[in-house]
C-alpha positions in Angstrom: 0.0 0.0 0.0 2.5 2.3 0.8 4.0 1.9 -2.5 1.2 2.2 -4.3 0.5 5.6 -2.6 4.2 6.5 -3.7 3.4 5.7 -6.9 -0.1 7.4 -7.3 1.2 10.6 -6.0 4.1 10.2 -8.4 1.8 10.4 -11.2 -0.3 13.1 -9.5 2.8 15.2 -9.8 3.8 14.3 -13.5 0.7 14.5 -15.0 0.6 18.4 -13.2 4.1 19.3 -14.2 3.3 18.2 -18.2 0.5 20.0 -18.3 1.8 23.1 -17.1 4.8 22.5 -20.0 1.7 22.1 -22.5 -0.3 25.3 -20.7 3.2 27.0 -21.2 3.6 26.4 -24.6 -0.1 26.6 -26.1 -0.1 29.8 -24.2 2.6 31.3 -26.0 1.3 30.0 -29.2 -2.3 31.4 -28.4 -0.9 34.6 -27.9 1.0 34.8 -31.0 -1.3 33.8 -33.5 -4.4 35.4 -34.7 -8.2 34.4 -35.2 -7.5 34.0 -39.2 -4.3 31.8 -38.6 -4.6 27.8 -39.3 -3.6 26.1 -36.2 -5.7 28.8 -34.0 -8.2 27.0 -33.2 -6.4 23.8 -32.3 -4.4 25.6 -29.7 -7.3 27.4 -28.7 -8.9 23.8 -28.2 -5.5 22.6 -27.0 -5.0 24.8 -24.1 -8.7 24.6 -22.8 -8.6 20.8 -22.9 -5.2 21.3 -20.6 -7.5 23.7 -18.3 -9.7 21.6 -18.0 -7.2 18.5 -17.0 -5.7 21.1 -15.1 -8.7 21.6 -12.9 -8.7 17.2 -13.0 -5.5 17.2 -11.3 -6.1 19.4 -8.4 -9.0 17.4 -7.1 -7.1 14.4 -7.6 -4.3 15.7 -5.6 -6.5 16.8 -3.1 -8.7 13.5 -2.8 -5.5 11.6 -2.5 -3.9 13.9 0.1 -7.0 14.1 2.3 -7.5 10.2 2.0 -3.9 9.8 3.2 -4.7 11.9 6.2 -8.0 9.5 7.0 -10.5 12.6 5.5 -12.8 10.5 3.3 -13.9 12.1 0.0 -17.7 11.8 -0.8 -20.3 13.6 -2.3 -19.4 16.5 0.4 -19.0 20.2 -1.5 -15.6 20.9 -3.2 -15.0 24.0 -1.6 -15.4 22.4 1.7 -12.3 19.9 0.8 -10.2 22.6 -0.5 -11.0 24.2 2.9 -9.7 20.8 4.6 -6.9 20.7 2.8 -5.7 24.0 3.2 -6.1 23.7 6.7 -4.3 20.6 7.1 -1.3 22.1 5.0 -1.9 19.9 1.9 -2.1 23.2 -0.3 -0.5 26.4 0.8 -2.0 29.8 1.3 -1.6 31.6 -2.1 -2.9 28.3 -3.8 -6.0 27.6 -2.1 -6.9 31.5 -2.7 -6.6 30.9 -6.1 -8.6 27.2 -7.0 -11.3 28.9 -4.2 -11.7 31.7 -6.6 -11.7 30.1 -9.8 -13.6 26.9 -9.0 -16.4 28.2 -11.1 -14.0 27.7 -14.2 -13.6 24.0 -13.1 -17.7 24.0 -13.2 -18.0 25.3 -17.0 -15.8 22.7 -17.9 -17.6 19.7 -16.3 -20.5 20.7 -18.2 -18.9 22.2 -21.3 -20.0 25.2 -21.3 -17.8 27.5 -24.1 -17.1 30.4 -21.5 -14.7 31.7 -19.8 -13.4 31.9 -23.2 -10.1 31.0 -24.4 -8.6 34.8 -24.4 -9.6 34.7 -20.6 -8.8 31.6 -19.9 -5.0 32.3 -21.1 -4.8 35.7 -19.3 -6.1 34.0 -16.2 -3.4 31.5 -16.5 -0.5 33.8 -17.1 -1.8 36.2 -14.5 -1.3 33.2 -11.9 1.4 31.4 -13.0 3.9 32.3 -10.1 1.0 30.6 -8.0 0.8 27.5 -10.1 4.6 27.3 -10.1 4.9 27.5 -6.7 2.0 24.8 -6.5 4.1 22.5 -9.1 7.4 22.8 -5.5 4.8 22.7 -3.2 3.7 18.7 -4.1 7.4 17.9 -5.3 8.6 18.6 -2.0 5.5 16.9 -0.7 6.4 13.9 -2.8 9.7 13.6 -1.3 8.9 13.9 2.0 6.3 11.1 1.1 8.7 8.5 -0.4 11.2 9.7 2.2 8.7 8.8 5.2 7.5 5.6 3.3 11.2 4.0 3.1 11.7 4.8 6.6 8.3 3.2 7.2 9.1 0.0 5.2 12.8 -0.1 7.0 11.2 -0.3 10.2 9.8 -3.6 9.5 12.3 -5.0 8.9 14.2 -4.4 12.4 10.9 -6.1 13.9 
């Protein structure tokens, strides 16, 4: 189990740190092409669909943090685990300001609704990048500390 937890938060972390490479990238892109240019609506459609599985990976790192701290996740109001989490320390300050106050985006997305359009959407993201940088440490560090705590744990049963 412990392993497996290792593992799961291991891809948590990946799967976060590639899409902010792609929400890097089609961001750039967005910005330098126009309306009329070939490929603009394919990044357009590229860097929502990485919102969106931005939005995927949050809740996922949040279920699986607040499950490994005995907090089970059921049909209980998102804003009320991001509140739990934030005050156990499983997202810091500046980050749980931010998902709080953009969790209606993650709603437009679960029922595909076209707005915040993309021009907001990528001004939103570049306005709060520092955060979602610092967000990207925040569950490294949390990573190691996990895999650190989890060899120590399976050490330990061996000097039983």
């Amino acid at each position: 189990m412990i392993r497996v937890n290792s593992m799961r938060l291991q891809n948590i972390v990946n799967n976060y740190m590639e899409i902010l490479s792609d929400l890097d990238e089609d961001s750039k892109l967005y910005s330098s092409m126009k309306e009329t240019d070939k490929y603009f609506k394919q990044v357009s459609n590229s860097f929502r669909n990485n919102m969106k599985e931005l939005y995927t990976v949050f809740e996922d790192y949040i279920a699986f943090s607040l499950s490994t701290v005995g907090v089970a996740v059921t049909d209980n109001r998102l804003r009320d685990y991001i509140l739990n989490a934030y005050k156990l320390k499983i997202i810091p300050e500046d980050f749980y300001e931010f998902y709080n106050k953009t969790l209606n985006i993650r709603n437009t997305f679960a029922h595909q609704y076209k707005k915040p359009t993309t021009k907001e959407l990528v001004k939103l993201y570049k306005d709060n990048r520092d955060i979602l940088k610092n967000f990207e440490n925040f569950i490294n560090d949390r990573l190691k500390i996990h895999i650190k705590n989890n060899r120590k744990d399976l050490l330990s049963l061996y000097d039983e």
